[in-house]
N, C-alpha and C positions, 0 to 999 in steps of 0.2 A: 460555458457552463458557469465559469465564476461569475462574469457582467452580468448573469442573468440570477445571479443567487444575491449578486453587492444591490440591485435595484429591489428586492426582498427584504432582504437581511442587512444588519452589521454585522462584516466577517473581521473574526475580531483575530482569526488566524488561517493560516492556507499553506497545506507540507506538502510536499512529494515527496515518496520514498516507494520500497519493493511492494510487489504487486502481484506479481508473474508468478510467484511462487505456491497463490491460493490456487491458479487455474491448474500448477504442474501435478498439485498434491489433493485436485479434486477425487481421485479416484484411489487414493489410497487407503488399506484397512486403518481405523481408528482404534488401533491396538500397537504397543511400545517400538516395534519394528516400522509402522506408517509412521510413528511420532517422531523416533530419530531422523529417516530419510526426510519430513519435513523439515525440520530442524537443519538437519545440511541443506537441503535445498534453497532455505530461505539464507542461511550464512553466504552461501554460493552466490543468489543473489546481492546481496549485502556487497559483494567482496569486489563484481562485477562492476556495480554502480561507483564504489567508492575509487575504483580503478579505471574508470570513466569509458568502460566497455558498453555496457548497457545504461539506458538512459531512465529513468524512473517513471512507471507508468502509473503508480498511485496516488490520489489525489486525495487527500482528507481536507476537510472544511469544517471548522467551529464556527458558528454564525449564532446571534439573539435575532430575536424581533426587534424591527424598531417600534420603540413605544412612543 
């Protein structure tokens, strides 16, 4: 995906970080009790990755056009 976005675009940056956590807390009520268990979920996450448990499945891209 990136060789195919860098032959488009200048990507002018490229992260990986938590990801897992949107698909955990898709189904959760959008009311103060789904907010916290997001909230830990995504820490959990966080804590995982930094601990080298789980490996980061998000990918964000900042790209321009080239002009």
């Amino acid at each position: 995906m990136q060789a195919a976005l860098a032959e488009q675009f200048d990507l002018c940056d490229v992260e990986r970080g938590p990801y897992l956590y949107r698909y955990v807390c898709a189904g959760l009520l959008e009311d103060v009790i789904g907010a916290r268990l997001a909230e830990d979920i995504l820490r959990r996450e966080e804590l995982a990755l930094a601990e080298g448990e789980l490996l980061p499945v998000g990918l964000r891209f900042v790209a321009q056009q080239f002009i």
